[in-house]
C-alpha positions in Angstrom: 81.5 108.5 57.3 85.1 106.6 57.0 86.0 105.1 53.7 89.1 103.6 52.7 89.2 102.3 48.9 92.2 100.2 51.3 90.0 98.4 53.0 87.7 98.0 51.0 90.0 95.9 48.9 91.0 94.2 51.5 87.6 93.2 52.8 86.8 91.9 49.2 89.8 89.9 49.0 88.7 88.5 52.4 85.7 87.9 52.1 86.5 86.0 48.5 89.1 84.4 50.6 87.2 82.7 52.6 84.5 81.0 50.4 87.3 79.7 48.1 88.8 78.3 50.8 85.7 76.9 52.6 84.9 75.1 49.2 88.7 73.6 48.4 88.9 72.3 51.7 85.2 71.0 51.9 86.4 69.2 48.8 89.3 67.9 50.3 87.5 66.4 53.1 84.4 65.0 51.9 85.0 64.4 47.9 82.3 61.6 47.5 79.8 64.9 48.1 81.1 66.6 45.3 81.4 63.5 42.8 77.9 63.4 43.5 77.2 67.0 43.2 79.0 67.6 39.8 79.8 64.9 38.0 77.7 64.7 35.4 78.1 62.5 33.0 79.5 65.4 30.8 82.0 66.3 33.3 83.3 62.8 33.2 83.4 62.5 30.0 85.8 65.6 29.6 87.4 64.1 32.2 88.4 61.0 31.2 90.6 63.0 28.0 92.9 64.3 31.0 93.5 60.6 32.0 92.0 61.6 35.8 89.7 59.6 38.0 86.5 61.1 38.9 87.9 61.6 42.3 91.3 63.0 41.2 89.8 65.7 39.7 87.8 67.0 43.0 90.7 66.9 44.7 92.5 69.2 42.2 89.8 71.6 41.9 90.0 71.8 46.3 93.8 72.3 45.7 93.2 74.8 43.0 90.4 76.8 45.1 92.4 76.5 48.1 95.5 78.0 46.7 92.9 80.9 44.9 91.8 81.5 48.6 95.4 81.5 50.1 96.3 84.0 47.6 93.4 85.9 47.9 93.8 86.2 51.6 97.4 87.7 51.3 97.2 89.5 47.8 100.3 87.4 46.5 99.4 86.5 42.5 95.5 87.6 43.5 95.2 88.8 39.8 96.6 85.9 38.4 94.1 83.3 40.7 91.4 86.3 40.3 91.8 85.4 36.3 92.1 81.9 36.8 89.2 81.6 39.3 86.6 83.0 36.9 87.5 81.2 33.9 87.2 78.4 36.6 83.8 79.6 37.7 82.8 79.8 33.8 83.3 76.4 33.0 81.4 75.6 36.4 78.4 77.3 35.4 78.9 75.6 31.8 79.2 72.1 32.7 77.9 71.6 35.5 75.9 74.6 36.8 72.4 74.6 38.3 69.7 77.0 39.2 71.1 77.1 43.0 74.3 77.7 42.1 74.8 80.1 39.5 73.2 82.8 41.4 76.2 82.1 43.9 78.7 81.8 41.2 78.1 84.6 39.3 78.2 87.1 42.6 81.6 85.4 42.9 82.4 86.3 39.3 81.7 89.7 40.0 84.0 90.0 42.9 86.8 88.3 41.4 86.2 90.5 38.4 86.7 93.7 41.1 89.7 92.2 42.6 91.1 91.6 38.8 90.4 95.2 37.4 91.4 96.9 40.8 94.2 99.3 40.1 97.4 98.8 41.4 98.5 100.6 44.4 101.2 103.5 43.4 104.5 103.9 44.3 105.1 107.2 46.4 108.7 107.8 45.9 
């Protein structure tokens, strides 16, 4: 049977990839969804310390998942968004997390955990 601990990384990363970006730019195009889908009136008020609007605040979470999908997708900084993404997911699951969702969320956690603790590749020469 062909393995490849190569590609297997790669299809994690991938496959991360693309629901971080499928979210980000969901958020991007229809924000008034997900001001009704998370803001809570706990998010807002937390919200409201950073001086952002309600709407502001989608939009940089879809720039902040979109750039955690971009560098999934080509391994540049992926342990840096990988650490960033799950405190992201964290504080998801925290403030605004739901039965639907945190099943979701915490799969995502566990890949993102993966792509964080995956050992660096080693240098041949």
């Amino acid at each position: 049977m062909f393995s490849s601990a190569k590609y297997s990384y790669l299809a994690l990363r991938l496959g991360l990839a693309a629901v971080f970006l499928w979210f980000g730019i969901d958020k991007i195009i229809h924000p008034t969804y997900w001001l009704n889908a998370w803001m809570t009136p706990r998010v807002a008020g937390i919200i409201g310390y950073a001086a952002l609007s309600e709407s502001q605040f989608i939009y940089l979470c879809g720039v902040f998942e979109i750039l955690a999908g971009v560098s999934l997708a080509t391994g540049i900084f992926s342990k840096f968004f990988s650490a960033l993404a799950i405190l992201f997911l964290i504080g998801v699951a925290i403030f605004v997390g739901s039965a639907d969702t945190i099943v979701r969320d915490i799969g995502l956690v566990g890949g993102l955990i993966a792509v964080f603790l995956w050992p660096a590749p080693r240098n041949r020469f």
